[in-house]
Backbone bond lengths (Angstrom), bond angles and torsions (degrees), N, CA, C in turn:
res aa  C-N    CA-C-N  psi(-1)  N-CA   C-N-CA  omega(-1)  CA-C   N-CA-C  phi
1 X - - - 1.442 - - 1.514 107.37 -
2 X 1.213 111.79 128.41 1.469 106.08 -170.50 1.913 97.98 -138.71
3 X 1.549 100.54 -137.19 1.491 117.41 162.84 1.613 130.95 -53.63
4 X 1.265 94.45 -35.36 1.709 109.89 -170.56 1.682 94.33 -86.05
5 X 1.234 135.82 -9.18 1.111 144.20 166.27 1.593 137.58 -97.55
6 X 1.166 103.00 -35.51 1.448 137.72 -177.60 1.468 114.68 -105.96
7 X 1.436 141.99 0.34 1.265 122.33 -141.06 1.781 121.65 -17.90
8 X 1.189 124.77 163.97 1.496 140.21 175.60 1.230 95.88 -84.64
9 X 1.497 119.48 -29.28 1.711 119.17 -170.37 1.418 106.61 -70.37
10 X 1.424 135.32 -16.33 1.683 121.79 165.25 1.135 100.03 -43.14
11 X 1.528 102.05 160.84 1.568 112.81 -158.18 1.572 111.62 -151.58
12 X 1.494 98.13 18.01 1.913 112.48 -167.55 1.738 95.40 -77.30
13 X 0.854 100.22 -82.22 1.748 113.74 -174.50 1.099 99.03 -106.76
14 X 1.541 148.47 55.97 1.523 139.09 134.22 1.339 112.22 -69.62
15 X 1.115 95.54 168.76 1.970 105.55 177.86 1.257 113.46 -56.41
16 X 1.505 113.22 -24.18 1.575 100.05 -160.40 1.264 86.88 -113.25
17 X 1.169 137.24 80.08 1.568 129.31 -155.44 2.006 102.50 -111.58
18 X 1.221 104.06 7.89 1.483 103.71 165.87 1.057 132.60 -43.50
19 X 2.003 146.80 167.99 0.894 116.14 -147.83 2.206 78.46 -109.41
20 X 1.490 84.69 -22.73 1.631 92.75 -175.21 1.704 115.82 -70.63
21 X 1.526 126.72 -12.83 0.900 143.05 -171.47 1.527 107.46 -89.61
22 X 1.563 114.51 -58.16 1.174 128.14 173.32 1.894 107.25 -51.26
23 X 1.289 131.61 -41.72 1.411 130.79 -169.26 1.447 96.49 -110.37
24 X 1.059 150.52 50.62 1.742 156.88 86.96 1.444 106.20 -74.93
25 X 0.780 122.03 -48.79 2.121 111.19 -177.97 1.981 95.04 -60.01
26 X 1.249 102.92 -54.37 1.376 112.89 -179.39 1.924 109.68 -41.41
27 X 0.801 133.18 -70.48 1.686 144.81 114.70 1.395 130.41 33.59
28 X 1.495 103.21 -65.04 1.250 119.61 -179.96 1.553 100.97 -86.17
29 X 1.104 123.26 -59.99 1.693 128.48 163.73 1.145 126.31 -21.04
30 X 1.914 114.55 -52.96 1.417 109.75 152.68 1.773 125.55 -63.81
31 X 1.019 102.71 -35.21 1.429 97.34 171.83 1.543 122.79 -52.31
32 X 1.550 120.08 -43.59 1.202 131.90 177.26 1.785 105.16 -72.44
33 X 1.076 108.74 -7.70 1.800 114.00 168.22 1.356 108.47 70.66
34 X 1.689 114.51 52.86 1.061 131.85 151.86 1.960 108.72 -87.89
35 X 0.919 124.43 131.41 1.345 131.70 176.00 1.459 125.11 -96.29
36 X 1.652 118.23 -27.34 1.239 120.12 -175.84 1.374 127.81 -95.70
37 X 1.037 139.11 126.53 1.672 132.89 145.60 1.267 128.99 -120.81
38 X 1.470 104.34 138.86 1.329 134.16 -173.86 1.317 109.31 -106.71
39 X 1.855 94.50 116.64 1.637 87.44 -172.28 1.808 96.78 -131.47
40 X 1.491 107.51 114.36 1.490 110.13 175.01 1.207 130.16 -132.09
41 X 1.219 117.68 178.24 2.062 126.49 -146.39 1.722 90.70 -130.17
42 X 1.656 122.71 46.01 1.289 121.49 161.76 1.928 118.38 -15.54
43 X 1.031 116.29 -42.22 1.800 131.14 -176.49 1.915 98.98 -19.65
44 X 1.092 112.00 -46.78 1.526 113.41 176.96 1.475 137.58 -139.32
45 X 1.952 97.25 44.06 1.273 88.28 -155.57 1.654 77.18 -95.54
46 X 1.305 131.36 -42.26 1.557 138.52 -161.99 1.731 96.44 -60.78
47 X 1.362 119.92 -23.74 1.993 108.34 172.73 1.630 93.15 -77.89
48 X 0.873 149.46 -9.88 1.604 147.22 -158.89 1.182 115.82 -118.25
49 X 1.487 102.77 -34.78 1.986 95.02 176.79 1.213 131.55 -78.98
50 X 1.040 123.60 -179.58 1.695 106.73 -156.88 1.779 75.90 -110.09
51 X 1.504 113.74 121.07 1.651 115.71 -179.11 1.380 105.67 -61.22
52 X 1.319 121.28 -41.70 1.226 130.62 -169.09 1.602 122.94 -53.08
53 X 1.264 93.55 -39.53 1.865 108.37 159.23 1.183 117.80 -59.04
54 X 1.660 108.03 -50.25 1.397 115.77 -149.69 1.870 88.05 -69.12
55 X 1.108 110.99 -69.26 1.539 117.77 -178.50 1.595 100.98 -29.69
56 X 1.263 140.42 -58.33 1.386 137.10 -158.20 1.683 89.21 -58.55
57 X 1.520 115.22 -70.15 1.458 117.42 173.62 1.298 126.62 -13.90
58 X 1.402 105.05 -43.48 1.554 117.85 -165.18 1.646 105.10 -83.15
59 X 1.072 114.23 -50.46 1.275 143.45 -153.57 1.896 95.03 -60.74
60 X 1.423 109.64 -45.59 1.188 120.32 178.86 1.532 113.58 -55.01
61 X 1.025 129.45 -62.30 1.652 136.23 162.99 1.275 99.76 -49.69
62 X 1.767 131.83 -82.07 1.588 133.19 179.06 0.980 129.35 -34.06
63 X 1.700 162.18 54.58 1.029 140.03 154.51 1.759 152.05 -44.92
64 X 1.434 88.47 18.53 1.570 116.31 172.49 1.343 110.74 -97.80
65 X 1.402 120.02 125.03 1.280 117.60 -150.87 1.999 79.61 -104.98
66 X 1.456 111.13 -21.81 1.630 86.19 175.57 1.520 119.57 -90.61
67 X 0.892 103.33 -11.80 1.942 108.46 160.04 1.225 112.07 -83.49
68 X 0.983 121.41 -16.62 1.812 115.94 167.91 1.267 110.55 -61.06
69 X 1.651 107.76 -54.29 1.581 129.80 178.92 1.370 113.22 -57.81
70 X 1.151 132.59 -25.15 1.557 148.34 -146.80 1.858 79.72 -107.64
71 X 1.133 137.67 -63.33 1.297 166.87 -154.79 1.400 99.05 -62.27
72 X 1.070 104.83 -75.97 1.765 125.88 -179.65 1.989 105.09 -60.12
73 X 1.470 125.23 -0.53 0.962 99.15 -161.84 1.607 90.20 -118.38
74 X 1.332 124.98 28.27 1.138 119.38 171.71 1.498 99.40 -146.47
């Protein structure tokens, strides 16, 4: 799981976590003729999800059964 999974473009707690920083990147994105944003409040989604999914999810990209374990244990 890397970039193609994760983008670098989250923008919650990055370094540049300004509000003026975040809406110029925002900006440039439309310019490049991206249309979508996804904007979410993670704080309680991991007490709510069913882990058991989430792990199958993961598991599909992960084929390290000790990073799965490492993964699953938080």
């Amino acid at each position: 799981m890397g970039p193609d999974v994760f983008p670098i473009t989250a923008t919650g707690f990055g370094p540049d976590a300004s509000a003026h920083q975040r809406w110029r990147r925002r900006s440039k994105y439309i310019a490049e003729g991206y249309r979508w944003v996804v904007d979410l409040d993670l704080e309680k989604f991991f007490d709510r999800v069913s882990h058991d999914k989430l792990m199958a999810r993961i598991a599909t990209r992960v084929g390290d059964q000790r990073m799965l374990k490492l993964i699953r244990g938080f």
